[in-house]
C-alpha positions as CSV (number, residue, x, y, z in Angstrom):
1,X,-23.9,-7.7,14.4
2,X,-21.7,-6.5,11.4
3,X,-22.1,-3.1,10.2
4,X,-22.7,-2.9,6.3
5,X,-19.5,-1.8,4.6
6,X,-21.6,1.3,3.3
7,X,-23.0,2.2,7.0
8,X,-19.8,2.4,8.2
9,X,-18.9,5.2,10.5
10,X,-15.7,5.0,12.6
11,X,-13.0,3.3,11.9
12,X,-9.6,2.1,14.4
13,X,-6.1,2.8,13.4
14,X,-3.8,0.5,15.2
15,X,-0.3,1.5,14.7
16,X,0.7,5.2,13.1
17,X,3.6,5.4,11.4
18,X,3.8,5.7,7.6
19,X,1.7,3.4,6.5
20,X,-0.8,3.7,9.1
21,X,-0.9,7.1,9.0
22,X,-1.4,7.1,5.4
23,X,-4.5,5.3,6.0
24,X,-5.5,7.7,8.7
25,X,-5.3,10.6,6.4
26,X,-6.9,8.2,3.8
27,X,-10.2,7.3,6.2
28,X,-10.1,11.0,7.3
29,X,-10.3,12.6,3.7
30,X,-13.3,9.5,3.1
31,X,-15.6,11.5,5.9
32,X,-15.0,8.6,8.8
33,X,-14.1,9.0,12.1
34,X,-10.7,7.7,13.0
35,X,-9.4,6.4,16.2
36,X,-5.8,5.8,16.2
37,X,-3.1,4.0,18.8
38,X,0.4,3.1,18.2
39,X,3.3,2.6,21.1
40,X,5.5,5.0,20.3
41,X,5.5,7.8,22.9
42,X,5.7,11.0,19.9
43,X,3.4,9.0,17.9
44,X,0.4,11.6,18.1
45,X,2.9,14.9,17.2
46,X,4.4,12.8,13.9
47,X,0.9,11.5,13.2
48,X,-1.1,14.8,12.6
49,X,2.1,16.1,10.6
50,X,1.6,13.5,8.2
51,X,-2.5,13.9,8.0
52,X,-1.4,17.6,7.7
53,X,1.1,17.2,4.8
54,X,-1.1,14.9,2.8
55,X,-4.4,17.2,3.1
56,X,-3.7,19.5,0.5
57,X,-2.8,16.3,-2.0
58,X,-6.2,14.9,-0.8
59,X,-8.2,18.2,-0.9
60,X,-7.1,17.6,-4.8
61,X,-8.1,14.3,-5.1
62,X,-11.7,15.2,-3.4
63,X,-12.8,15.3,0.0
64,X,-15.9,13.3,1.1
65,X,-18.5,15.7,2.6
66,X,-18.3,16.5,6.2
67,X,-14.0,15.3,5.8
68,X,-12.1,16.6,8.0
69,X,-8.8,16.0,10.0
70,X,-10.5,17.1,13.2
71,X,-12.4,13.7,13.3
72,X,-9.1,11.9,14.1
73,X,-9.0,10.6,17.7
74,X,-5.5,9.5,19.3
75,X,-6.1,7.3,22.3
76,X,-3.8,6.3,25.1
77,X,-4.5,2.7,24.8
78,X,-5.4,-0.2,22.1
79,X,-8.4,-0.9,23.6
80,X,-9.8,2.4,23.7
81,X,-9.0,2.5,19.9
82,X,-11.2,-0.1,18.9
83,X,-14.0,-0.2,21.6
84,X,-16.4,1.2,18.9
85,X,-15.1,0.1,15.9
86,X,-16.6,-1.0,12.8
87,X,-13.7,-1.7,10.8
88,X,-10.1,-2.2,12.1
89,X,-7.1,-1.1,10.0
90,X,-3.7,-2.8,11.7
91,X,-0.7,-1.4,10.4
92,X,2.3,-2.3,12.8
93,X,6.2,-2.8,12.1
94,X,6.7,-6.2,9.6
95,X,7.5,-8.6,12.5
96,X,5.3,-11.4,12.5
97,X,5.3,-12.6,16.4
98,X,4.3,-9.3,16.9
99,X,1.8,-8.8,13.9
100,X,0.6,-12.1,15.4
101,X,0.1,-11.2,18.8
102,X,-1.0,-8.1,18.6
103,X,-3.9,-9.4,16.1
104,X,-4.7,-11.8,19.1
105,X,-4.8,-8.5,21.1
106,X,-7.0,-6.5,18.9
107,X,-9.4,-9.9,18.4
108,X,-10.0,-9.9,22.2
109,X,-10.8,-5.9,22.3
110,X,-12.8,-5.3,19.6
111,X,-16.7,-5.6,19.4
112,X,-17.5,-8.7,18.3
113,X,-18.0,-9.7,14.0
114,X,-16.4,-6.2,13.6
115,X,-13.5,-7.1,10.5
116,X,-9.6,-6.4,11.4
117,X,-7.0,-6.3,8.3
118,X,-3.7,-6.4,8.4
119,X,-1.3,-4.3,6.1
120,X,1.2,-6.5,5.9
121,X,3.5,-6.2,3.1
122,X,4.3,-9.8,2.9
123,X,2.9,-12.0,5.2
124,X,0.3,-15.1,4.7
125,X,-2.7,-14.1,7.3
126,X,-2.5,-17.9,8.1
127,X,0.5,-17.6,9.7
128,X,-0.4,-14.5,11.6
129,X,-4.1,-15.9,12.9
130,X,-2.7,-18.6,14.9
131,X,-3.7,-17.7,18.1
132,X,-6.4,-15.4,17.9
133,X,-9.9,-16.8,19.5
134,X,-12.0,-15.5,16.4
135,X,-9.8,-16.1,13.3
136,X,-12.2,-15.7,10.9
137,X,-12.7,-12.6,11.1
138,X,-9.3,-11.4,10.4
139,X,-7.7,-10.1,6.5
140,X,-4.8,-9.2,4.6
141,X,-6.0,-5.3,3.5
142,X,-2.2,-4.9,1.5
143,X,-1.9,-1.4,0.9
144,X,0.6,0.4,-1.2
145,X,2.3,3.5,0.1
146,X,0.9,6.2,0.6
147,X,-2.2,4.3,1.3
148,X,-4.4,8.0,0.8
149,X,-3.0,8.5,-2.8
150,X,-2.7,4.9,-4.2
151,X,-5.7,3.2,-5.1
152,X,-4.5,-0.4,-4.5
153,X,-5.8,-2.4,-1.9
154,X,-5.3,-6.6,-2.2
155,X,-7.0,-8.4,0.1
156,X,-7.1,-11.8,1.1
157,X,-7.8,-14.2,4.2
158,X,-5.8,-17.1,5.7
159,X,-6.8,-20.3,6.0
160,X,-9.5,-20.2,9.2
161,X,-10.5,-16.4,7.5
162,X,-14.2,-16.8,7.0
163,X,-14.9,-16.0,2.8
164,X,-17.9,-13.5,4.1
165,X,-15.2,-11.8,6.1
166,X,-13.0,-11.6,2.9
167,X,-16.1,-10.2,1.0
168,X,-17.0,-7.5,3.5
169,X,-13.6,-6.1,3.6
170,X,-13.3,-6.0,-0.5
171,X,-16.2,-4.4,-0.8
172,X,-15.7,-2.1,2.1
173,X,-12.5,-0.9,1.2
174,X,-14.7,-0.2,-2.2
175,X,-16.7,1.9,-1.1
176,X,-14.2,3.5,1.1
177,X,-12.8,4.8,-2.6
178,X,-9.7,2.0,-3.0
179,X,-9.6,-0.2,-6.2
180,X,-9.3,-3.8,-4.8
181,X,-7.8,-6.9,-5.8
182,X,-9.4,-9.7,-3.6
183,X,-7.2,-13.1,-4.0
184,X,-8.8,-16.0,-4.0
185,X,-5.2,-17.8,-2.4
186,X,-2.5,-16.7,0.1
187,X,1.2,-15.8,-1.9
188,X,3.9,-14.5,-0.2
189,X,4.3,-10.9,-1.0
190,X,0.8,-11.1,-3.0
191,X,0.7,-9.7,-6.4
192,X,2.4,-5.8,-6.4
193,X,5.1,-6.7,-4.4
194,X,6.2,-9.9,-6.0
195,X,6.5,-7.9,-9.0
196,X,8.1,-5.2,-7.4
197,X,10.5,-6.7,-5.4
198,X,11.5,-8.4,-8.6
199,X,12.4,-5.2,-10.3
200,X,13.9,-4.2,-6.7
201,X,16.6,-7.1,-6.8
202,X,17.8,-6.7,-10.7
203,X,18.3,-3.1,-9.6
204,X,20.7,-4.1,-6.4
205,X,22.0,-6.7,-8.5
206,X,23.2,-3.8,-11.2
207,X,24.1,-1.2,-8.8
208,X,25.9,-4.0,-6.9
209,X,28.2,-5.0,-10.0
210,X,28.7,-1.1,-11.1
211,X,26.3,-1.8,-14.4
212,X,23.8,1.2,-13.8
213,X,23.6,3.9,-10.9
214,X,20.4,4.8,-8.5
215,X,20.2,7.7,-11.4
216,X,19.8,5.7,-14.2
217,X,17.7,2.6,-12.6
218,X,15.3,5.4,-11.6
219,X,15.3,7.1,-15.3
220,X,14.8,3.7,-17.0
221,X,11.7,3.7,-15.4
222,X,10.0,7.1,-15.2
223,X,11.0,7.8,-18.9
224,X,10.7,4.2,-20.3
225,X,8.2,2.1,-19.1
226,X,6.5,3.4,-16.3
227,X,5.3,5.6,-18.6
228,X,3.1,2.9,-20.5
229,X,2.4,0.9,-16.9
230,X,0.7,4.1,-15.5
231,X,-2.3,3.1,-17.2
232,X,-1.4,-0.4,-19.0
233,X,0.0,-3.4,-17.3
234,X,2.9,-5.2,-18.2
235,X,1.2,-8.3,-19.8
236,X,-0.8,-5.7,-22.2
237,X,2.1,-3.8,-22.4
238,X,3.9,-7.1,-24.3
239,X,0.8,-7.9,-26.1
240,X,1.2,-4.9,-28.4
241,X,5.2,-5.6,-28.8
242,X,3.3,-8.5,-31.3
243,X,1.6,-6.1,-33.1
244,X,-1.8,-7.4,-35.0
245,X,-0.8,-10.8,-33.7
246,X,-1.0,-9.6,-30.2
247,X,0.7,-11.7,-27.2
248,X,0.3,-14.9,-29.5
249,X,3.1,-13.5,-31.7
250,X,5.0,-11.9,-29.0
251,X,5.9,-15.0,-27.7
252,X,6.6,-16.8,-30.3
253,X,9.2,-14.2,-31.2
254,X,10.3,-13.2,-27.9
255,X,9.9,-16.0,-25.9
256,X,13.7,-18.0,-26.6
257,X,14.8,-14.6,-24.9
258,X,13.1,-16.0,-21.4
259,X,16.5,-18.4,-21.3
260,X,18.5,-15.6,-21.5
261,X,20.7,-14.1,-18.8
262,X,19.0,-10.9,-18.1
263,X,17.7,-11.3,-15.0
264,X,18.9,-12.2,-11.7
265,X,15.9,-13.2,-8.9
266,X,18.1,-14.0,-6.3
267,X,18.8,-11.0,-4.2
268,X,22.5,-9.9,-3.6
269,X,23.7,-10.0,-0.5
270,X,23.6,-6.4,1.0
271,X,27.0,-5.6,2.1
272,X,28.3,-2.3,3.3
273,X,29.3,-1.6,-0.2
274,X,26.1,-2.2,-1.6
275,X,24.1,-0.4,1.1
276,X,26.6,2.7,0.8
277,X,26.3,2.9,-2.5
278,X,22.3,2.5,-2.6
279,X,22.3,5.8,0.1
280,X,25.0,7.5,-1.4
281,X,22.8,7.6,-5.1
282,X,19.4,8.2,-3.5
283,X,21.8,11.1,-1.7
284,X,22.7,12.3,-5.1
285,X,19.1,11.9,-7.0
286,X,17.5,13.9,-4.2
287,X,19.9,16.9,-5.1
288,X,19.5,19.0,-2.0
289,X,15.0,18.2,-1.9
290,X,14.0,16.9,1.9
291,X,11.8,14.0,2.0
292,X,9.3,16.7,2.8
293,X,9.8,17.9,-0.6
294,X,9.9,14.9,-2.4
295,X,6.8,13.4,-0.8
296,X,5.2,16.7,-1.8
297,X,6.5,16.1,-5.6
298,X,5.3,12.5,-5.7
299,X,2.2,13.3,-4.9
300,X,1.9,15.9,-7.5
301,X,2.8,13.8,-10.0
302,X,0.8,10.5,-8.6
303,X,-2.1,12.9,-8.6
304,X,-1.3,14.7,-12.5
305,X,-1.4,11.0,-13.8
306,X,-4.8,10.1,-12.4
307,X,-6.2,12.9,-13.7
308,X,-4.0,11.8,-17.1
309,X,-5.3,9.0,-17.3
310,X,-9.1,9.5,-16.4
311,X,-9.0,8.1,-13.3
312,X,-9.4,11.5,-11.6
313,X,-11.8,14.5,-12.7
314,X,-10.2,17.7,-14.4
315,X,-10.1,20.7,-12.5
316,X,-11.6,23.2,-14.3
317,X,-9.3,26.0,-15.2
318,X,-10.1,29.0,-12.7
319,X,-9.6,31.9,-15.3
């Protein structure tokens, strides 16, 4: 029998790396036990680092009482990982014969009604439940990295997912403190990325043809408007470019500038020039921090605007 998403205890990690073991850390900080398995033989070592360097970030956000990141259990085998399960995270590399058999795998281990999501960035579930014997128990839980600091969960089933299965899984991941977007149909890419990976091409596209650096991509956004998206989407974002005639008169006035050439969807092709020259600028942005430090300062800041924004408590000055 399924366990009610707010009874639920333990939860299996299958597959460590950085997005797995950002929902590790995640789980850990909620107050659940955590099981964990991936392949890779050092995958224990790099896995409590990264629970390690995210703590303090998460002792910020708020612990759940009785969190802590000696309730994580790595096992030697996948089986193991999920014997007692009540929810199963999967979060192994994007290839889809082996998202799809390892579902198949992790369908045939674990107890029986228990829900298993995916967190595939891109990938329709239908085409990843094809040969598991229970289908319907298995979701899309899309995450967005790091899966302990941003709220964003989408979730959404394949065609032979069962809508109760869908509906567990939101509201678990609810009550497991993520804000959820549950689709009601499979798209490629679901919603965040799409957009994202739209912004992502126009910038190789610019970098590609010498029109902007990695610099100045990354300025337009953190001083322009990523400012305003931080707590406004983009659609409300236009509405109040029409003033007291709201979205209405934005289009009207802006929308002949949708046939104009200033965007470019189809990705460029990412030749050694292109990928140099993407390295080379992150190289140069970085200025000497480690990814150590700058996952450190993103999670500062990720953290600052929450609390910006109200979507985080205040700390109270300690003077």
């Amino acid at each position: 029998m399924r366990t009610a998403p707010e009874n639920v205890r333990r939860v299996a990690c299958v597959g460590a790396g950085v997005i797995g073991g950002g929902w590790v850390a995640h789980f850990l900080a909620r107050g659940y036990d955590v099981t964990a398995w991936d392949l890779a033989p050092d995958a224990e070592q790099k896995l409590r680092r990264l629970v390690d360097a995210a703590w303090p970030a998460l002792t910020q956000l708020g612990l759940a009482e009785g969190a802590s990141a000696d309730r994580l259990t790595v096992v030697a085998t996948l089986e193991e990982a999920v014997a007692d399960a009540e929810f199963v995270q999967e979060s192994a590399p994007e290839k889809l014969e082996l998202k799809r058999d390892l579902l198949t795998r992790l369908d045939a281990a674990a107890p029986a009604g228990v829900v298993i999501a995916s967190s595939t960035s891109g990938y329709p579930m239908t085409d990843m439940q094809t040969t598991a014997a229970d289908p319907s128990r298995l979701v899309v839980g899309h995450p967005f990295n790091p899966p302990y600091l941003i709220p964003l969960v989408e979730v959404v089933g394949g065609e032979r997912t069962a809508e109760d299965a869908v509906a567990w899984a939101s509201r678990f991941y609810e009550v497991a403190g993520k804000s959820v977007i549950t689709m009601n149909r499979e798209v490629p890419g679901f919603i965040a990325n799409r957009l994202q990976e739209a912004l992502w091409r126009e910038a190789l596209h610019m970098v590609a043809n010498g029109e902007a650096t990695v610099k100045e991509i990354d300025d337009s956004i953190t001083e322009g408007p990523g400012l305003r998206w931080a707590f406004m989407g983009p659609m409300l974002t236009f509405a109040l470019a029409g003033g007291e005639g709201g979205m209405a008169h934005m289009l009207d006035h802006f929308g002949p500038s949708l046939k104009s050439p200033w965007t470019r969807l189809e990705a460029p092709e990412l030749d050694k020039a292109l990928y140099d020259a993407v390295v080379e600028g992150c190289d140069e942005a970085a200025d000497g921090r480690t990814i150590a430090d700058l996952v450190a300062e993103r999670d500062r800041g990720v953290i600052d605007v929450l609390r910006a924004t109200g979507r985080l408590p205040r700390q109270e000055d300690p003077r």
